[in-house]
C-alpha positions in Angstrom: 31.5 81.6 118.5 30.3 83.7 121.2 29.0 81.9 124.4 27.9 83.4 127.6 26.1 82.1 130.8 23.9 84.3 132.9 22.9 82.8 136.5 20.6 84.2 139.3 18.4 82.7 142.3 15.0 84.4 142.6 12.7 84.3 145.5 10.4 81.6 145.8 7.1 83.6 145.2 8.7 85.0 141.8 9.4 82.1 139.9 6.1 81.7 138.3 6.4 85.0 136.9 10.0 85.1 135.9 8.8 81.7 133.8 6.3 83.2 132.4 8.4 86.5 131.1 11.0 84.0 130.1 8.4 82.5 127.8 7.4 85.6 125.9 11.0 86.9 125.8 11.7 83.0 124.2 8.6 83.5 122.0 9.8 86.6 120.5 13.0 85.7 120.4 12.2 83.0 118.5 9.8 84.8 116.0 13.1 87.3 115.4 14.9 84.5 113.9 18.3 85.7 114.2 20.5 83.2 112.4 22.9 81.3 114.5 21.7 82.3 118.0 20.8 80.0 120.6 19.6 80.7 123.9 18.6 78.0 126.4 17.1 78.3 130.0 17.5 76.1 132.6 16.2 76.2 136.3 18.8 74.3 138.7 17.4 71.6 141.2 16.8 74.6 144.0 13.6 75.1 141.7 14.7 78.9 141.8 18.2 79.4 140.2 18.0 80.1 136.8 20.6 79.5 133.7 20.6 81.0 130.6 23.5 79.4 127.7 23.4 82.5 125.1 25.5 81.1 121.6 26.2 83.0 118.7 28.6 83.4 115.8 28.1 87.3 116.4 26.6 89.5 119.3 23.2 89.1 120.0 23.0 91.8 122.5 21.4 94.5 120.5 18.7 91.9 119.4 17.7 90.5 122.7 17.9 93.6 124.5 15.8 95.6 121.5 12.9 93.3 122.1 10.5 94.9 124.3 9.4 91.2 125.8 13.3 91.3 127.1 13.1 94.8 128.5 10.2 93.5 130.7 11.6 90.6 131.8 14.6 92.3 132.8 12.9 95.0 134.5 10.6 92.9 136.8 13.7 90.4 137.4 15.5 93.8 138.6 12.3 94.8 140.5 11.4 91.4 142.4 15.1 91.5 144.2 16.5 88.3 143.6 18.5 86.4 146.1 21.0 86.0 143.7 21.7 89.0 141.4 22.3 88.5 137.3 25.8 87.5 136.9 26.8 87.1 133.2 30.7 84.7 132.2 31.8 84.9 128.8 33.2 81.0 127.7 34.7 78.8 125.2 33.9 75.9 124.0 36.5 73.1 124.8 34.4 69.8 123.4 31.2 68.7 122.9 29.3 65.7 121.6 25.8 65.6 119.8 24.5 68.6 117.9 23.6 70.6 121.5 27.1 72.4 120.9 25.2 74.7 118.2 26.9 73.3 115.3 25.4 71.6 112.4 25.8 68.0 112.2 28.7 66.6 110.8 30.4 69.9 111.3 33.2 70.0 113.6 33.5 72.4 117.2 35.7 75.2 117.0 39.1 74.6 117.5 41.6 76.9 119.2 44.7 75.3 117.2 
């Protein structure tokens, strides 16, 4: 399983449109369908850092960045000069506990031994 977190702190008078972009980039994400990808986005309590939480049993990157709602998104993020620039950490998954974790229910995490 591949997870990845991406974090950055826009300006206040961009976070209206970085939700909106985030929306159509969701949408078509979602209409792709790519089986076994996840991707979540949270905005932290400062109401202008965002999260994304990318999981995949392969690499999504030539889907997401292929879709032309992405390309904007990025672009404008790039363009409005956020506080905080994009920073992208690759993780593993150590435990979990419901079905948030990506896996099917009844299915166990990955293990590393």
């Amino acid at each position: 399983m591949i997870i990845t977190r991406h974090r950055y702190t826009v300006k206040p008078e961009y976070v209206a449109q970085n939700r909106q972009n985030l929306g159509e980039f969701i949408a078509a994400l979602t209409a792709a369908s790519v089986p076994g990808l996840s991707y979540r986005v949270f905005l932290e309590e400062d109401g202008q850092t965002f999260l994304h939480l990318v999981t995949s049993q392969d690499d999504p990157s030539a889907v997401i960045t292929g879709l032309p709602s992405f390309k904007k998104f990025q672009s404008e993020l790039l363009a409005s000069e956020p506080l905080q620039k994009p920073d992208q950490v690759g993780m593993s998954l150590v435990a979990a506990s419901g079905e948030s974790h990506g896996q099917a229910p009844g299915q166990s995490p990955p293990s590393a031994f």
